[in-house]
C-alpha positions in Angstrom: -187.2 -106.5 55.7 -191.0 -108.4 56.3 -191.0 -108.8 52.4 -187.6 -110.7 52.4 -188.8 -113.1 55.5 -192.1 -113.8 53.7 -190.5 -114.9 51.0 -189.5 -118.5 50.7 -185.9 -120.1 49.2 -188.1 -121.1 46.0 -189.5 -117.4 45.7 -185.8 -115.8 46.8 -184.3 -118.0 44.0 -186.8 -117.3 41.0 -186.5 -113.4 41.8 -182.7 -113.5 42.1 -183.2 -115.4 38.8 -185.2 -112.9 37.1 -183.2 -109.7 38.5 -179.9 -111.7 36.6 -182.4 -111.8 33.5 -183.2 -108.0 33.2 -179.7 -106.9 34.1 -178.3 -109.5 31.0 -181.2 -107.8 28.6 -179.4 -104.3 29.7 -176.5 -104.9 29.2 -177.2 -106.7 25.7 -179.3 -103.5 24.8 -176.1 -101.8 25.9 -173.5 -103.4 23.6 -176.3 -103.1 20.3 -176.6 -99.4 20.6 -173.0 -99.0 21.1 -172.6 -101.6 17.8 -175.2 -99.9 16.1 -173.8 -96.6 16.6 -170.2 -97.7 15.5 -172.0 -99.1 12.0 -173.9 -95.6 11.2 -170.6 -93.9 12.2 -167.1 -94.5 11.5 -168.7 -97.9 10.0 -167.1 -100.8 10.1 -164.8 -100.3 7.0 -163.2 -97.0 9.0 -162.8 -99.2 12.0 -160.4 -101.9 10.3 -158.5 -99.4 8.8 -157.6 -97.6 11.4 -156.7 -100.6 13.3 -154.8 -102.0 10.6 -153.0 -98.5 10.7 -149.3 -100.3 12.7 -149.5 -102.3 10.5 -149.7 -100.9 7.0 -146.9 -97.9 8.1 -144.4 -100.8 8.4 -145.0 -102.3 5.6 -143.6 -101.3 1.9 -145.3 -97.8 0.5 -148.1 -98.8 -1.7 -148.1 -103.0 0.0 -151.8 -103.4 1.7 -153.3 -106.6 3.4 -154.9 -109.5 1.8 -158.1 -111.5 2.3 -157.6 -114.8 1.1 -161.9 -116.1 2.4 -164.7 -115.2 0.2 -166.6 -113.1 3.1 -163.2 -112.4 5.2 -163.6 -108.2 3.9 -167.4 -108.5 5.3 -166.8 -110.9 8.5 -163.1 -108.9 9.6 -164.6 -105.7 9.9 -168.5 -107.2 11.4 -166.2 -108.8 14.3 -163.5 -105.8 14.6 -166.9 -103.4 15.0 -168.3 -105.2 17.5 -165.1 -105.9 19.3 -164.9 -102.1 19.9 -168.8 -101.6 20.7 -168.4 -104.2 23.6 -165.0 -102.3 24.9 -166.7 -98.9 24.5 -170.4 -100.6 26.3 -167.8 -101.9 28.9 -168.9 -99.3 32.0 -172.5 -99.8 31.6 -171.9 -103.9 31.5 -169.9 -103.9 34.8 -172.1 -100.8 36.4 -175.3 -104.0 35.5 -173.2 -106.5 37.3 -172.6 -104.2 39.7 -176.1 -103.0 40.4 -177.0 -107.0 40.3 -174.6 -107.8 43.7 -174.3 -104.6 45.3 -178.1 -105.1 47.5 -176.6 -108.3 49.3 -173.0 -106.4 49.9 -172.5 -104.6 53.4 -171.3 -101.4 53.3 -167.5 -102.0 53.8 -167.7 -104.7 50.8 -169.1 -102.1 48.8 -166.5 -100.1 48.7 -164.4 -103.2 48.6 -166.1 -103.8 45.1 -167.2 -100.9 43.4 -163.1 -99.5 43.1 -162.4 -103.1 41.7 -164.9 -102.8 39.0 -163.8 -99.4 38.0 -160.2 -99.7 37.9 -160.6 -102.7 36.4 -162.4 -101.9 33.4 -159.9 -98.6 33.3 -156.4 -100.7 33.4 -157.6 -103.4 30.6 -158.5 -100.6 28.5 -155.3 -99.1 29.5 -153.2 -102.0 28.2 -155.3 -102.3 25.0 -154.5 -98.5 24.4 -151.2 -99.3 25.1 -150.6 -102.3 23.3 -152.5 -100.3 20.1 -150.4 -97.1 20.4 -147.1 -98.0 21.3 -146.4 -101.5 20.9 -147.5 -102.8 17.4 -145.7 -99.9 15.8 -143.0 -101.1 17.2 -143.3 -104.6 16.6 -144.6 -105.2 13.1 -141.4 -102.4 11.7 -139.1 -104.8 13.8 -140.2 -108.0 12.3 -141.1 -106.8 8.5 -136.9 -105.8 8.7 -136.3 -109.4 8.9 -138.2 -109.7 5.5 -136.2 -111.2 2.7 -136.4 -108.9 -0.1 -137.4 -111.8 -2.4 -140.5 -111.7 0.0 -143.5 -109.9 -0.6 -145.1 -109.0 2.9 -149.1 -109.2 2.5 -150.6 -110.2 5.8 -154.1 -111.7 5.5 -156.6 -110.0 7.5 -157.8 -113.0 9.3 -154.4 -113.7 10.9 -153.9 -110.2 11.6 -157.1 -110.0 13.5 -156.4 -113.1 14.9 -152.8 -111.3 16.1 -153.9 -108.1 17.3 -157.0 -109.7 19.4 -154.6 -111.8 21.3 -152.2 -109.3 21.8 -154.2 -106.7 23.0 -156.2 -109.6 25.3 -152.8 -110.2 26.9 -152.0 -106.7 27.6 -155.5 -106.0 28.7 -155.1 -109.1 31.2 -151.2 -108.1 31.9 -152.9 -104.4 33.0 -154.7 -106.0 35.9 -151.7 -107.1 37.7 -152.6 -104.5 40.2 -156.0 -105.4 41.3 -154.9 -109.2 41.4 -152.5 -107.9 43.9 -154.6 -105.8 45.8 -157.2 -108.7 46.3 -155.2 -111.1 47.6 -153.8 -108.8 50.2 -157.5 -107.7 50.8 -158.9 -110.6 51.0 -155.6 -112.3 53.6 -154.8 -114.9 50.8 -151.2 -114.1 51.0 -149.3 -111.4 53.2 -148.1 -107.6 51.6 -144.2 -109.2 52.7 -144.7 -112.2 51.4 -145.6 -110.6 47.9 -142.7 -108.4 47.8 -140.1 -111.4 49.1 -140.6 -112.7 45.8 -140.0 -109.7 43.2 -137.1 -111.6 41.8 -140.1 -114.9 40.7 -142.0 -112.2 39.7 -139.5 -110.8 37.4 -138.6 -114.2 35.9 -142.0 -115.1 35.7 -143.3 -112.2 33.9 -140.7 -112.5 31.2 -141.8 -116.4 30.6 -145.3 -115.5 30.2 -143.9 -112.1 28.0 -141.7 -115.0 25.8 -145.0 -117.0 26.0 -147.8 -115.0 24.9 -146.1 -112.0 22.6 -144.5 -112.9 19.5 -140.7 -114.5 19.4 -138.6 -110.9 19.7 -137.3 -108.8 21.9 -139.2 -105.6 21.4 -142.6 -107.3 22.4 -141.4 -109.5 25.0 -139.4 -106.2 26.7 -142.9 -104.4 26.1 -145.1 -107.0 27.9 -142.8 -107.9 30.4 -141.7 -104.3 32.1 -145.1 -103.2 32.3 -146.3 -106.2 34.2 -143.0 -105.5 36.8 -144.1 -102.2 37.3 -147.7 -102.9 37.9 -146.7 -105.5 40.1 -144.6 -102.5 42.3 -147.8 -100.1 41.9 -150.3 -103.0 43.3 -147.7 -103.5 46.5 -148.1 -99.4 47.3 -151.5 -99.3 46.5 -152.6 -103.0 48.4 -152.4 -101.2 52.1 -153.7 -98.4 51.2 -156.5 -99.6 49.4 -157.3 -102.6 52.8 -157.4 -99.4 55.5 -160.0 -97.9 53.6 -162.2 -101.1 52.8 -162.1 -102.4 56.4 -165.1 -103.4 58.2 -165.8 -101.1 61.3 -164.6 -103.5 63.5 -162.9 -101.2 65.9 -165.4 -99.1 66.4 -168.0 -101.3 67.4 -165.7 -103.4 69.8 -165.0 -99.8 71.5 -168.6 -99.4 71.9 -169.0 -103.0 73.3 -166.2 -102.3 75.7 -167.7 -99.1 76.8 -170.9 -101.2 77.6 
C-alpha cells in the first residue's frame, strides 16, 4: 500500500504504461506460436481446404475454386492460417487483458468480469462453429441451385474469404447477444421488464440485421436470425441470475453498521 502512495501520477502512469506493454508482447508471442504451430502442422494449404470444404460439396463433382491474383494461392491461405492462430490464441489474449485490469477491480467486479471474458470468447467461437458447420452447407447448396446451367460456378478464393470472414464475424458477434444482455441489466442501464416488453422489436429487429448482414435468402437469414431470438431469451434467464451473484456485499456490511 506505502509503495502505491509513494508513487506519484507521473510514476503511476509510466508503470500502468509499461504493464500494458508486456501484457501486448504476450499476447503477440501468444498468437506467433499458435501461427507458427498451424504452418509446421496442418500448414496453411490444409487449412484452406478444409475451410473451403461447404463449399466445394455444393458445387459440381470435379468444379474447384479459382484464383484470379498472381499471389491470391500464397496470400488466401497466409491470412486464413493466421485467422485461426488468433481464434485458437484467443484464451490466453483475453486471460493478458484480464490479468492487465483485474489488480484495480474489487472483488465483486471481479467476478463481475472474469465470467464475461470467458463466456465471451466461448459464444463467438460458438457462432463461428456454428456458422462453419451448419450454415454454409446449407447456404452455398441453396444458392449454387439457382445456377443457370449455362453457368460454370468457380468462386474465386479472394471473395470467398472475403464471404466466409464476414459471415462467421456476424455470427461470432450475433453469439454474444447474451452477455450484451446480461450487462446492461448488471450494470442498471435498462431494467430485466423493460427488455422483455420489447421481444416483439427484438424479433423484427433481429431479422433486419439477419436480411442485412447474411446473403439475400431465406436459409441464411432464418439461420442468423433464430439464433439471435433465442440468445436474446437465454440472456433474459441468465441476466438475474448472473447480478445476485456479482453483487457487492452491500447488505452485509449495512447489517454490521446497524448492529454498531
Amino acid at each position: 500500500m506505502s509503495d502505491h502512495t509513494e508513487q506519484g501520477p507521473e510514476e503511476s502512469f509510466i508503470s500502468h504504461l509499461v504493464e500494458l506493454r508486456d501484457r501486448l508482447v504476450k499476447s503477440m508471442y501468444g498468437l506467433l506460436i499458435a501461427c507458427g504451430g498451424l504452418m509446421l502442422w496442418p500448414g496453411p494449404s490444409a487449412i484452406y481446404d478444409f475451410l473451403a470444404q461447404p463449399m466445394l460439396a455444393s458445387l459440381p463433382a470435379g468444379s474447384k475454386m479459382i484464383a484470379t491474383g498472381v499471389i491470391s494461392p500464397f496470400l488466401v491461405p497466409m491470412k486464413v492460417t493466421l485467422l485461426l492462430a488468433f481464434m485458437l490464441a484467443l484464451p490466453w489474449i483475453l486471460y493478458q487483458v484480464w490479468a492487465f485490469v483485474a489488480p484495480g477491480l474489487y472483488a465483486h467486479e471481479k467476478r463481475l468480469v472474469a465470467p464475461l471474458v470467458i463466456s465471451s470468447s466461448l459464444l463467438f467461437l460458438s457462432g463461428v462453429a456454428f456458422c462453419y458447420f451448419l450454415v454454409f452447407g446449407r447456404v452455398f447448396k441453396f444458392i449454387n441451385e439457382f445456377a443457370p446451367t449455362s453457368i460454370n460456378v468457380s468462386p474465386d478464393i479472394e471473395n470467398y474469404l472475403d464471404f466466409i470472414m464476414s459471415m462467421c464475424l456476424a455470427f461470432g458477434v450475433t453469439f454474444e447477444v447474451p452477455v450484451v444482455v446480461v450487462v446492461l441489466v448488471r450494470m442498471g442501464l435498462v431494467p430485466l421488464d423493460k427488455l422483455k416488453a420489447i421481444r416483439p422489436y427484438v424479433i423484427v429487429g433481429a431479422f433486419v440485421i439477419a436480411a442485412i448482414v447474411t446473403p439475400p435468402d431465406i436459409v441464411s437469414q432464418f439461420s442468423l436470425a433464430v439464433p439471435m431470438i433465442l440468445l436474446y431469451e437465454l440472456g433474459l434467464l441468465i441476466a438475474p441470475l448472473f447480478v445476485k451473484a456479482t453483487q457487492a456485499p452491500e447488505s452485509s456490511e449495512s447489517k454490521e453498521s446497524g448492529g454498531n
